[in-house]
Structure formats: structure tokens, C-alpha cells
DSSP file (Angstrom, degrees, kcal/mol; ACC not computed):
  #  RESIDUE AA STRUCTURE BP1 BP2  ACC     N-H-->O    O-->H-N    N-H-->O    O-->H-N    TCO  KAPPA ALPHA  PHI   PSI    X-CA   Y-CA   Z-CA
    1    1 A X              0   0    0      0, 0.0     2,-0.1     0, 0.0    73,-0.0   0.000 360.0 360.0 360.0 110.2   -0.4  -15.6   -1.4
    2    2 A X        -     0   0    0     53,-0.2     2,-0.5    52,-0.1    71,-0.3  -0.353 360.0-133.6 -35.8 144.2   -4.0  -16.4   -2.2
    3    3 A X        +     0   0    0     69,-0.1     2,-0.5    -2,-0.1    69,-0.2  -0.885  23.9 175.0-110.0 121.7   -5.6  -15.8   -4.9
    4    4 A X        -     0   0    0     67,-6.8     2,-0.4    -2,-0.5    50,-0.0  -0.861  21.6-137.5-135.0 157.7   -9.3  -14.1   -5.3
    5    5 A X        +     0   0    0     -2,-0.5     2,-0.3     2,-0.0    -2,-0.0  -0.883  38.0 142.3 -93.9 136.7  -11.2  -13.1   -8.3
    6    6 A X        -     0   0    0     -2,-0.4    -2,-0.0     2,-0.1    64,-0.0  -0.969  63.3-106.8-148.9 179.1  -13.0  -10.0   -8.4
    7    7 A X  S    S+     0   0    0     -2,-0.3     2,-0.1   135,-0.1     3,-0.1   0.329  81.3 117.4 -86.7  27.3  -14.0   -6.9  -10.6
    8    8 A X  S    S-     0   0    0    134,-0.1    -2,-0.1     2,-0.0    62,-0.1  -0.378  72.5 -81.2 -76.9 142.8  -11.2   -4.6   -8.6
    9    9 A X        -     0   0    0     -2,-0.1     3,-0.1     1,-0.1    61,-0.1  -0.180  39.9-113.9 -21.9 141.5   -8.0   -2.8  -10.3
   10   10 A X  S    S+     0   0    0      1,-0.2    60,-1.9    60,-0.1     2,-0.6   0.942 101.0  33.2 -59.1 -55.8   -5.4   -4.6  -10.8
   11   11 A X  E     +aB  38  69A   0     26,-0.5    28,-1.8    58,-0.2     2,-0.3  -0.864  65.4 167.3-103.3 135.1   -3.4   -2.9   -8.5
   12   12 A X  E     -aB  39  68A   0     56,-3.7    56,-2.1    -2,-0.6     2,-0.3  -0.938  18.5-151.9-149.3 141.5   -4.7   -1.4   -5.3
   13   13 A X  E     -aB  40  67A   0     26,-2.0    28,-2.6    -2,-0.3     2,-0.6  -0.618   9.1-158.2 -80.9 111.7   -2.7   -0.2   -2.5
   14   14 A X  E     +aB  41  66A   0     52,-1.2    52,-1.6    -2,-0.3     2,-0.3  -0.949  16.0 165.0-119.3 163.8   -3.8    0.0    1.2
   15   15 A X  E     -a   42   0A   0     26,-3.5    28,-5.0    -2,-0.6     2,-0.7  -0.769  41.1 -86.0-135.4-177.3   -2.6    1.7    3.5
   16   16 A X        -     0   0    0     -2,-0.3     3,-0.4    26,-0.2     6,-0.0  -0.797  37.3-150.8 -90.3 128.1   -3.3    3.2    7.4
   17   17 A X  S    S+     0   0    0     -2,-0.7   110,-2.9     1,-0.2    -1,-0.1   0.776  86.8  39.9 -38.6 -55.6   -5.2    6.1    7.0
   18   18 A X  S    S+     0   0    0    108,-0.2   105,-1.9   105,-0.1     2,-0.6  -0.281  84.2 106.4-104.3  33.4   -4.0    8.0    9.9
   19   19 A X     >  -     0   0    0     -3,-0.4     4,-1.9   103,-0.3     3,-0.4  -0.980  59.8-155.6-167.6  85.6   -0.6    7.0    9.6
   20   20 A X  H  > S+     0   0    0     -2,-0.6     4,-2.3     1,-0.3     3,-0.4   0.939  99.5  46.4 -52.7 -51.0    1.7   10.6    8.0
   21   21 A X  H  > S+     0   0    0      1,-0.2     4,-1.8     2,-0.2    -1,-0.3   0.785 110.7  47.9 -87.9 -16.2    4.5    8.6    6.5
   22   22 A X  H  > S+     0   0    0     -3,-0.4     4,-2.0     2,-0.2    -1,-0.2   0.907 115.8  54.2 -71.2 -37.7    1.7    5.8    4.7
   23   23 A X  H >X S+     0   0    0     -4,-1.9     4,-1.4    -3,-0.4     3,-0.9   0.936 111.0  42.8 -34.7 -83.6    0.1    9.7    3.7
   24   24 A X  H 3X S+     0   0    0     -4,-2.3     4,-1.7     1,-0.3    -2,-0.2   0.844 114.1  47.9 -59.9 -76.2    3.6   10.7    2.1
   25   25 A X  H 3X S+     0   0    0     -4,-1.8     4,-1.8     2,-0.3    -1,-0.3   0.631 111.9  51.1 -90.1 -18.3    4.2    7.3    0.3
   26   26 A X  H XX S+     0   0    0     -4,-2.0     4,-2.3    -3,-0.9     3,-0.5   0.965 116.0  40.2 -41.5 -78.0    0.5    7.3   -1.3
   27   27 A X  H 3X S+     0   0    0     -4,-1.4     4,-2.3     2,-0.2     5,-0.4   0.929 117.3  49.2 -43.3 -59.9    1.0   10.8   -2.5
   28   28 A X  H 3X S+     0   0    0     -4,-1.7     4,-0.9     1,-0.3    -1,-0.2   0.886 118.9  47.2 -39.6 -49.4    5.2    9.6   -3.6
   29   29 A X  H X< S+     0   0    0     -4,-1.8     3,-3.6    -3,-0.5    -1,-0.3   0.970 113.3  37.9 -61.1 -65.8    3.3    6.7   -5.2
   30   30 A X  H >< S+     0   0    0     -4,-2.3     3,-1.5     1,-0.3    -1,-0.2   0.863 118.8  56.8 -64.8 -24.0    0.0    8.6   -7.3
   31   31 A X  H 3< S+     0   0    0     -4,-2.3    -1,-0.3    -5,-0.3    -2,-0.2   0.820 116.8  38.1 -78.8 -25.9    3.1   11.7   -8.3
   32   32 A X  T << S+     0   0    0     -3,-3.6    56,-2.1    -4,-0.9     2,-0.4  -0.060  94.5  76.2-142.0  29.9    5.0    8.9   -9.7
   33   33 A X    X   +     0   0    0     -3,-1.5     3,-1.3    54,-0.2    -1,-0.2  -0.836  48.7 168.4-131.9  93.6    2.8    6.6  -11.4
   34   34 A X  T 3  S+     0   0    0     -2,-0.4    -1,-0.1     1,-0.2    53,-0.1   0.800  76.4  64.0 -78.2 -11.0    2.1    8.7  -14.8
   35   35 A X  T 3  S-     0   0    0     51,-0.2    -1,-0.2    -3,-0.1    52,-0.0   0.122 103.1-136.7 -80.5   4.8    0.4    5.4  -16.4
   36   36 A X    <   +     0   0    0     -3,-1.3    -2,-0.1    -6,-0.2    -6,-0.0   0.600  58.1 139.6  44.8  27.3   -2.1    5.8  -13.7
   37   37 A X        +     0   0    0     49,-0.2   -26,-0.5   -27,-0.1     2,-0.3   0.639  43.1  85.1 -82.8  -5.0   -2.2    2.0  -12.8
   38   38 A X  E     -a   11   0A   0    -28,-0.1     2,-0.3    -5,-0.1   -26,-0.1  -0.917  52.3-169.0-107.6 130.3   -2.4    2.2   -8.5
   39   39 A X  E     -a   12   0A   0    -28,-1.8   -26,-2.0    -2,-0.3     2,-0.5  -0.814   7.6-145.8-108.8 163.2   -5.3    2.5   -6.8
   40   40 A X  E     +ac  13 137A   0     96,-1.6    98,-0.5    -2,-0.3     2,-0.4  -0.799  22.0 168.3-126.9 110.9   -5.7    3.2   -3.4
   41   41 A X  E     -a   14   0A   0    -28,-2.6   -26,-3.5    -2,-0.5     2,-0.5  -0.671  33.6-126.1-112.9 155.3   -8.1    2.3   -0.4
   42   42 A X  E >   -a   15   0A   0     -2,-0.4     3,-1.2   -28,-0.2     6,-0.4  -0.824  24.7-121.9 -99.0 144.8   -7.3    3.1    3.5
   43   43 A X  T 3  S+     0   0    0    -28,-5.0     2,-0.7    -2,-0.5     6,-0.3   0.825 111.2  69.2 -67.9 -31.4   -7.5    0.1    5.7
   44   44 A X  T 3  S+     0   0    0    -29,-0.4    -1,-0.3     4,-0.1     2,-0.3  -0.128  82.8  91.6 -68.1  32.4   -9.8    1.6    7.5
   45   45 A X  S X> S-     0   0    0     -3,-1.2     3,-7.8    -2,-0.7     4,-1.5  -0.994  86.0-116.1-122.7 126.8  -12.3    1.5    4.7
   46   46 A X  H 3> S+     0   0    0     -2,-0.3     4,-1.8     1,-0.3    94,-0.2   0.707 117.4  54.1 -71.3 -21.8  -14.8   -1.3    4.3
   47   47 A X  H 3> S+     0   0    0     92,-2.3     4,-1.6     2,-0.2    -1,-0.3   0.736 116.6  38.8 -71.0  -4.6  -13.1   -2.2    1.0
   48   48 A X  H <> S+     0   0    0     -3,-7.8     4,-2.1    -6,-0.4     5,-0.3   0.917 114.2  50.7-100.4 -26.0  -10.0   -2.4    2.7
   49   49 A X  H  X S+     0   0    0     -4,-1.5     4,-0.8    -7,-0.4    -2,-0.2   0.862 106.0  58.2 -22.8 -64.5  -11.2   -3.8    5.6
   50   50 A X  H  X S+     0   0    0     -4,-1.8     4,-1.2    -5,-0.3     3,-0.4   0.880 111.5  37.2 -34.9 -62.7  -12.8   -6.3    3.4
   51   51 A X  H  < S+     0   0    0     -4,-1.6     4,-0.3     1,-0.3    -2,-0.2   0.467 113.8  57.0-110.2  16.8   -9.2   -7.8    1.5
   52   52 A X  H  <>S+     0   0    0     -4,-2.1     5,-2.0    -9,-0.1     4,-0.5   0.677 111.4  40.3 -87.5  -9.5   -7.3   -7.5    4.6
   53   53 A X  H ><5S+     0   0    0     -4,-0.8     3,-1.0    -3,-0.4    -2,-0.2   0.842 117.9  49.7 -61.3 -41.1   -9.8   -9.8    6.2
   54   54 A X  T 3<5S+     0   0    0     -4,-1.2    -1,-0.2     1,-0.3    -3,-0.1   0.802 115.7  44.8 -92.9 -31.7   -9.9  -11.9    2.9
   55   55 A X  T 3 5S-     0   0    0     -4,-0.3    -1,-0.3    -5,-0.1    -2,-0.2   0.487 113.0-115.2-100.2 -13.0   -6.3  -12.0    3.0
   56   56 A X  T < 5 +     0   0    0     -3,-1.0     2,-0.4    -4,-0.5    -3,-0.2   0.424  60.1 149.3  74.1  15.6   -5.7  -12.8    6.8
   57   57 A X      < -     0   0    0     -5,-2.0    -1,-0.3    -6,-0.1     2,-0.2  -0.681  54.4-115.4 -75.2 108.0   -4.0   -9.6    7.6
   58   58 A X        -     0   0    0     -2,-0.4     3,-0.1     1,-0.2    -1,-0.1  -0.378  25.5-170.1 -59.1 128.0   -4.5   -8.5   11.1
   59   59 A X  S >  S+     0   0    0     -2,-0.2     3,-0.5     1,-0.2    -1,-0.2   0.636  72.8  75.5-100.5 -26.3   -6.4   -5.4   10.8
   60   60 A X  T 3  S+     0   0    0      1,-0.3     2,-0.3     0, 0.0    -1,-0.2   0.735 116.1  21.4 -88.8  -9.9   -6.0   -4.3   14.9
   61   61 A X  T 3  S-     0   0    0     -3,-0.1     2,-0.8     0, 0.0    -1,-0.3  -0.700  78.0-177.4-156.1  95.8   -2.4   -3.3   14.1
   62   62 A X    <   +     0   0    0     -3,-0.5    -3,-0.1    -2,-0.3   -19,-0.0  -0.825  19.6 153.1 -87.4 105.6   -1.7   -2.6   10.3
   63   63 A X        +     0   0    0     -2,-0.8     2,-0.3     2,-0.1    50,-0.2  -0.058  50.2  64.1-134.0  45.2    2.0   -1.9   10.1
   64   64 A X  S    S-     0   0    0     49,-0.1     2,-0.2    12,-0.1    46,-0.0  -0.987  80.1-114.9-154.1 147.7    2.9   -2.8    6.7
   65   65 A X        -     0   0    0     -2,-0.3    11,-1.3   -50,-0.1    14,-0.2  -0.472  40.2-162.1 -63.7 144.2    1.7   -1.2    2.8
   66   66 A X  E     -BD  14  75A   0    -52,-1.6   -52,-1.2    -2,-0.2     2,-0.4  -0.693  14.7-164.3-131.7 111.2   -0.2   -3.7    1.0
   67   67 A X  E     -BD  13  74A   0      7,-1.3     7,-3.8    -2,-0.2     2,-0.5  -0.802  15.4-156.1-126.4 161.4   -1.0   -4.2   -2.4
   68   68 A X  E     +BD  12  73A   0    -56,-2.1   -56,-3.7    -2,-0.4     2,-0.4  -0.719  17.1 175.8-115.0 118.8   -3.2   -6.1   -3.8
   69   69 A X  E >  S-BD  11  72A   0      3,-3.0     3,-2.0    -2,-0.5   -58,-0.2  -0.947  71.7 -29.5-134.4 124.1   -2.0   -6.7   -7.5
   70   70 A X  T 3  S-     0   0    0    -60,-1.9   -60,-0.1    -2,-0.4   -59,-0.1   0.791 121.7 -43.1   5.9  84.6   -4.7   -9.4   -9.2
   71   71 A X  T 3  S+     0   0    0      1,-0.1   -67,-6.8   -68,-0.1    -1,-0.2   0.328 115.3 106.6  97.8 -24.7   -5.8  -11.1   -6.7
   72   72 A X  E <   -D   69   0A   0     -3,-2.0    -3,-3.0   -69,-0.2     2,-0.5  -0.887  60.2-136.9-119.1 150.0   -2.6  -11.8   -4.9
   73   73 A X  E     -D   68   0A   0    -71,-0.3     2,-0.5    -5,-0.2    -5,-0.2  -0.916  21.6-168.5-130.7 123.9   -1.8  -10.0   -1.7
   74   74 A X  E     -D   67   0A   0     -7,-3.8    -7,-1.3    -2,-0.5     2,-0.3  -0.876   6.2-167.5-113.7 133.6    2.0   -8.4   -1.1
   75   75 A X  E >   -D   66   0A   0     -2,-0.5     3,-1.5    -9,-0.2     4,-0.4  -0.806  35.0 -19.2-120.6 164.3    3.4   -7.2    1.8
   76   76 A X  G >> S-     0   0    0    -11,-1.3     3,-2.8    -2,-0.3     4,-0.9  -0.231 121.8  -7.5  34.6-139.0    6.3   -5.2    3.5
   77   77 A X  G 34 S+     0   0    0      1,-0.2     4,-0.3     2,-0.2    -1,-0.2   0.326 138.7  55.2 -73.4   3.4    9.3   -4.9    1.5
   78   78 A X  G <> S+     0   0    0     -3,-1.5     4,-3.9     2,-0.1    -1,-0.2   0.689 105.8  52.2 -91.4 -34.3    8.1   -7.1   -1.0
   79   79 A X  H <> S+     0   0    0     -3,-2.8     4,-1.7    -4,-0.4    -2,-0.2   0.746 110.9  56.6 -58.9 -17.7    4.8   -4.7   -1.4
   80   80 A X  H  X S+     0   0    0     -4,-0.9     4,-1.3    -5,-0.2    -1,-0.2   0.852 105.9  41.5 -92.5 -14.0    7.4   -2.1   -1.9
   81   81 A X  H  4 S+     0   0    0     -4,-0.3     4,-0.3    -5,-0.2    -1,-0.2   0.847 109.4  58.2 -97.6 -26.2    9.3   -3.4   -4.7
   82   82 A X  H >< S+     0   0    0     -4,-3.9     3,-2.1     1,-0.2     4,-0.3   0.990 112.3  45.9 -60.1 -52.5    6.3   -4.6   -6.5
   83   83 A X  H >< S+     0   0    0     -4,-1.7     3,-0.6     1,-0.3    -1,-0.2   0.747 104.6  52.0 -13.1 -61.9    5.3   -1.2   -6.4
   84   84 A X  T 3< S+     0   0    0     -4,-1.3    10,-0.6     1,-0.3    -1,-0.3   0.095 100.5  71.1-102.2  29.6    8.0    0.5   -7.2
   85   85 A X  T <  S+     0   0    0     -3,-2.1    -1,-0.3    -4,-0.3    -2,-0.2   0.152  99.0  47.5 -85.9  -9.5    8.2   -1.7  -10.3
   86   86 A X  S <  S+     0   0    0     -3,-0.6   -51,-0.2    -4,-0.3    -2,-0.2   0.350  96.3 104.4-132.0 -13.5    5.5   -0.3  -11.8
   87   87 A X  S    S-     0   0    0      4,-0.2   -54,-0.2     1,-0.1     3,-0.1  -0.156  79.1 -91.9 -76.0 174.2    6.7    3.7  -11.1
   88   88 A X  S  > S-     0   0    0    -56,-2.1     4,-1.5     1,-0.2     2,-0.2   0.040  70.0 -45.1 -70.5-173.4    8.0    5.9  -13.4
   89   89 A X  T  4 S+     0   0    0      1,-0.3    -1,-0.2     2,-0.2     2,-0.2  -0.472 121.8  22.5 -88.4 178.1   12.0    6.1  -13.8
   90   90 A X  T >4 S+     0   0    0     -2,-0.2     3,-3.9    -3,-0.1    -1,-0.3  -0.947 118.0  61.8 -21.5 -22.4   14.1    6.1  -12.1
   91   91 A X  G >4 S+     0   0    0      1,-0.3     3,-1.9    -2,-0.2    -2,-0.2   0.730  89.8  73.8 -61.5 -12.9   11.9    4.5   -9.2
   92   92 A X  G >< S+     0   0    0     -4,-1.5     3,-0.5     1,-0.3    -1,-0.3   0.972  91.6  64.5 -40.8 -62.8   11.3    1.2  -11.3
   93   93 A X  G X   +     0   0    0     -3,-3.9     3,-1.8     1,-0.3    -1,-0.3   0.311  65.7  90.9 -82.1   9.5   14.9    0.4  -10.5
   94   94 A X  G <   +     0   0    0     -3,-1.9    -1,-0.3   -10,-0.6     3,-0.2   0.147  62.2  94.9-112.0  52.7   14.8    0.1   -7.3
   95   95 A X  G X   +     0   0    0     -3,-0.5     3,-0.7     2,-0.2    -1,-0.3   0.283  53.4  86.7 -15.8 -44.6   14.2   -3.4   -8.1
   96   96 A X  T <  S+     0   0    0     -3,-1.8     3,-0.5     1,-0.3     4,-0.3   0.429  73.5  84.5 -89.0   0.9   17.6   -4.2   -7.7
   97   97 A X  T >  S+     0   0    0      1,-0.2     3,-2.7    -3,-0.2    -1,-0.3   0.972  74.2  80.5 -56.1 -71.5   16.3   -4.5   -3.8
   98   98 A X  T <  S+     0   0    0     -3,-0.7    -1,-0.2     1,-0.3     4,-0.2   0.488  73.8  58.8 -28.1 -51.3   15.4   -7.6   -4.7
   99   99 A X  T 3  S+     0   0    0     -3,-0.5    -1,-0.3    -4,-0.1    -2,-0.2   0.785  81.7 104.3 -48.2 -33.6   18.5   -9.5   -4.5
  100  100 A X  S <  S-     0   0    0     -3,-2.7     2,-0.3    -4,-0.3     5,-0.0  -0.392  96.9-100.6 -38.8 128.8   18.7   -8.5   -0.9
  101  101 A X    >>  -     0   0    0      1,-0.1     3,-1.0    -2,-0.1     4,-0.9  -0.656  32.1-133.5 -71.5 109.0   17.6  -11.7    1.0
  102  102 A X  H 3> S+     0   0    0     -2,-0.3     4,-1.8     1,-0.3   -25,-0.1   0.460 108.9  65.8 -62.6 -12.2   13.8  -10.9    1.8
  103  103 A X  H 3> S+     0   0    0      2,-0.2     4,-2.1     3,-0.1    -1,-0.3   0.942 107.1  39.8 -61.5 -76.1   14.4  -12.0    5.2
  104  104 A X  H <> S+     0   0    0     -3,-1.0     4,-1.5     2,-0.2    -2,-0.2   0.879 110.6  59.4 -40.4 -45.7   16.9   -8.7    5.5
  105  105 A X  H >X S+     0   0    0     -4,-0.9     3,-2.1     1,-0.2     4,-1.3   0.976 104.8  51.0 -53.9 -64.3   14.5   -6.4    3.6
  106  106 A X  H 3X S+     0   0    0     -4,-1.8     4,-2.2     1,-0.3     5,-0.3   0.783 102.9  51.7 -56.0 -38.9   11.9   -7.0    6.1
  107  107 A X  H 3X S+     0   0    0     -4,-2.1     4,-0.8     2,-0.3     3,-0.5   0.891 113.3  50.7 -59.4 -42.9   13.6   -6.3    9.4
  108  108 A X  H XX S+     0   0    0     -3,-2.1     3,-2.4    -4,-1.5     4,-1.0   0.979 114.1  44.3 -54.6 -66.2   14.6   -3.1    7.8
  109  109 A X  H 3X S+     0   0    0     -4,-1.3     4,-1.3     1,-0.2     5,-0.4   0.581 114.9  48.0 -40.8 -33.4   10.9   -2.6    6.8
  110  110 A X  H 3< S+     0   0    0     -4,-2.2    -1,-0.2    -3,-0.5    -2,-0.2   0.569 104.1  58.1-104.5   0.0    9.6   -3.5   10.1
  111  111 A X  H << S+     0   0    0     -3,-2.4    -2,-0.2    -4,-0.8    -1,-0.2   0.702 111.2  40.6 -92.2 -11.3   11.8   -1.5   11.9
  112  112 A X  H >< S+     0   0    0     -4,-1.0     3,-1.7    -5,-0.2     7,-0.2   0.979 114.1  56.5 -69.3 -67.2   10.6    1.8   10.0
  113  113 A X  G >< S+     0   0    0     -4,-1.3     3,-0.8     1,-0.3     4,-0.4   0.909 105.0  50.7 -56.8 -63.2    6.9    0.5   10.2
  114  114 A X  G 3  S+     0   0    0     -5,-0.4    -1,-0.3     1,-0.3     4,-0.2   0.885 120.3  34.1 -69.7  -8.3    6.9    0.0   14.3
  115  115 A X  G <> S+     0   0    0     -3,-1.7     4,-0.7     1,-0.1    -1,-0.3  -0.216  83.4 113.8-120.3  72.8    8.2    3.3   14.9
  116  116 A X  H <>>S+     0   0    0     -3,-0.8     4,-0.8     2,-0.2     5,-0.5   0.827  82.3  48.8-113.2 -49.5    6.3    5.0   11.8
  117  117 A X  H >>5S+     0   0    0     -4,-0.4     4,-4.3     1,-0.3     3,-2.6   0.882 115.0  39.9 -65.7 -74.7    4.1    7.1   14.5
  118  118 A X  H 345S+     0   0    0      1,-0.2    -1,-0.3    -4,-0.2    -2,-0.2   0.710 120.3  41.7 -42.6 -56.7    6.7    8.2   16.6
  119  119 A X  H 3<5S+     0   0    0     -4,-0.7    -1,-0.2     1,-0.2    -2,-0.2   0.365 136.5  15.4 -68.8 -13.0    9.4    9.1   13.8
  120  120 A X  H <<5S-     0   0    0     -3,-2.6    -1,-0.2    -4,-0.8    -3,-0.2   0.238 105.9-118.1-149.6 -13.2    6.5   10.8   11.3
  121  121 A X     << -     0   0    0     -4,-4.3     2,-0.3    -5,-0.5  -100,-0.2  -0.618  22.7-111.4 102.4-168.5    3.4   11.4   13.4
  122  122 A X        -     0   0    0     -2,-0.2     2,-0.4  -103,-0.2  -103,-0.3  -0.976  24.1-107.9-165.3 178.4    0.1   10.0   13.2
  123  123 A X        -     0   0    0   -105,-1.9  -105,-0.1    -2,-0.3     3,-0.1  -0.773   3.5-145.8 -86.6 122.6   -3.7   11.3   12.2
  124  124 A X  S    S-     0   0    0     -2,-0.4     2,-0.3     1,-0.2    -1,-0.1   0.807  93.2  -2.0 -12.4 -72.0   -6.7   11.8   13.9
  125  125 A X  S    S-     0   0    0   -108,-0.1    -1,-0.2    -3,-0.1  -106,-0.0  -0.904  98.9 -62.5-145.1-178.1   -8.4   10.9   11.4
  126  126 A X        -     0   0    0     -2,-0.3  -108,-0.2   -82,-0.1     2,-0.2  -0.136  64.5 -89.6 -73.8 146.1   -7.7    9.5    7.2
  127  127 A X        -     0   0    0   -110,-2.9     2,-1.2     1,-0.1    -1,-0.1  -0.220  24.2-128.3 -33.2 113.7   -6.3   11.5    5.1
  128  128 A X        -     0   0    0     -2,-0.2    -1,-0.1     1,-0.1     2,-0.1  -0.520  34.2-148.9 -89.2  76.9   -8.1   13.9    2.9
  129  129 A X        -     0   0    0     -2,-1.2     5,-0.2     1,-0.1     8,-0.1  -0.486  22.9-102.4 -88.6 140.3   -6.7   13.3   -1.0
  130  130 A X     >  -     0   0    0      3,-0.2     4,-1.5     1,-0.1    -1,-0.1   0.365  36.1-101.5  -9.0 138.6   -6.5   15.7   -3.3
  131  131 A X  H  > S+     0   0    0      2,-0.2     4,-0.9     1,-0.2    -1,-0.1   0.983 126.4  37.0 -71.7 -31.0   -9.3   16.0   -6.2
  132  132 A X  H >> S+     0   0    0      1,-0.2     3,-1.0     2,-0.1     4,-0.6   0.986 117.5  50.9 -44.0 -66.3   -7.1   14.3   -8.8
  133  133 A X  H 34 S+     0   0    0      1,-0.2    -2,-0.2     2,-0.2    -1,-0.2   0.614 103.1  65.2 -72.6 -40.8   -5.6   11.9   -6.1
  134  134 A X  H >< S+     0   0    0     -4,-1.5     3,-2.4     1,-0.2    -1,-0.2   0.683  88.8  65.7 -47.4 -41.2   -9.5   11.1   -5.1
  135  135 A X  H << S+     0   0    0     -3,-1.0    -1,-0.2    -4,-0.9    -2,-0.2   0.935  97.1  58.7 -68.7 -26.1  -10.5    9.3   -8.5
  136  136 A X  T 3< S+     0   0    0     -4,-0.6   -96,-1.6    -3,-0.1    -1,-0.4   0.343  82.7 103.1 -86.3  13.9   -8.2    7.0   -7.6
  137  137 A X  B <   -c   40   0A   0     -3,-2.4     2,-0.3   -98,-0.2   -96,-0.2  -0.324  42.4-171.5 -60.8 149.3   -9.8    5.8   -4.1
  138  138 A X        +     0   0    0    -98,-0.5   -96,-0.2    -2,-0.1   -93,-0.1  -0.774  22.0 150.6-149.2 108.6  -11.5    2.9   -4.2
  139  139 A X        +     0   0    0     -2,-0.3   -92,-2.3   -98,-0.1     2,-0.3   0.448  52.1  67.2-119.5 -16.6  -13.4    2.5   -0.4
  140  140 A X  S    S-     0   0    0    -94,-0.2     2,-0.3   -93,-0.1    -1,-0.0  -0.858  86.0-114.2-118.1 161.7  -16.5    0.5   -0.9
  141  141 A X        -     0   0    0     -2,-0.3   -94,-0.1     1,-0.1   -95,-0.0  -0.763  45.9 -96.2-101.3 134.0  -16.5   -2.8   -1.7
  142  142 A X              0   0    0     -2,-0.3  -135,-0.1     1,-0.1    -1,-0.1  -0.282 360.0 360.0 -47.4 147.5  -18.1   -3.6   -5.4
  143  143 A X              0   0    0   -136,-0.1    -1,-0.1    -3,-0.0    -2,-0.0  -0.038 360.0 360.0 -54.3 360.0  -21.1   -4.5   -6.1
């Protein structure tokens, strides 16, 4: 994991835009973070564009959440438990993922994530959030 400095959130979440079940686990995420601490950009937005570039993340086939938590860039099942460390309860605890040997997580994870389209659908075009769910976007890269 690299590390970069900038004025961004501390955590921000990207995701596939177009991509129904990354749709569903935004929304699962902003319903269940009442401390408001995840923000969220679609990779298909020049700030996400931007720190999957920065990060070395092949952008032509995005099949994995990422977040971005200061500076440091997590992915698959590791993105998920940092995540869901930060949710409200119960979801904190599932944490206890962790002891699973990350090797195991991810095959799980990468077997959802390559059939995401078929098994949940897919977009046209990104998703439309909510006005609540909006403030929490972050798509252009700061200034």
C-alpha cells in the first residue's frame, strides 16, 4: 500500500458506477454509517479515476470496492472489512472475517465480483444518489 498526502476524507470509497450490486453496497454503506465518516466517488469520476491511477489499479476492468482510508489504498475483502469496521453495530463485527486467511477471502470476493453483472445487472450509466447520499460524493479532484 502506498501512501499519498492530500486534502481528501479520510475515508473514501470507490466504486463502479454502473455496476447494481456496487449501487446496493454504497447505499448498505451511507444507511449504516450514522457517524458519517465514508465518502464516496465512482471510478468513473476524474477523482476516482485520479487514485485508482495513483494507486496502480487497472481502471479498464474495476472489479473490486476500494477505499481509500488516509492515504492508503484497500482492496477486495480487505476493502470490505476495513469498511465494515467503521459501520454501525452490528456490521463492525464482521471483523471477525479477518482471521480467515486473506488468500481465502479474496477468491470468495473475486468470485462474486466477476460475475457481479450477470448475477445483479449492470447500468447504462452511474448511479443517481439520493440528496442526502449526494453530500457525500466527492468526483473532482481538489484543488
Amino acid at each position: 500500500m502506498e501512501k499519498i498526502a492530500t486534502a481528501l476524507p479520510e475515508n473514501i470509497v470507490i466504486f463502479d458506477g454502473v455496476c447494481n450490486l456496487c449501487e446496493f453496497s454504497v447505499n448498505f454503506i451511507f444507511e449504516r454509517d450514522s457517524a458519517g465518516q465514508f465518502y464516496f466517488t465512482p471510478a468513473q469520476s476524474p477523482l476516482g479515476a485520479s487514485l485508482l491511477k495513483r494507486f496502480g489499479i487497472n481502471t479498464s476492468r474495476l472489479d473490486t470496492v476500494v477505499l481509500v482510508r488516509d492515504g492508503l489504498a484497500f482492496t477486495r475483502s480487505a476493502a470490505a472489512i476495513e469498511i465494515a469496521s467503521k459501520l454501525d453495530n452490528p456490521w463492525n463485527l464482521l471483523t471477525v472475517f479477518q482471521a480467515v486467511p486473506e488468500p481465502l477471502r479474496d477468491m470468495l470476493y473475486d468470485l462474486i465480483a466477476q460475475n457481479r453483472y450477470q448475477l445483479f445487472g449492470k447500468k447504462e450509466a452511474c448511479m443517481l444518489p439520493s440528496e442526502a447520499l449526494r453530500k457525500r460524493f466527492i468526483e473532482e479532484i481538489p484543488a
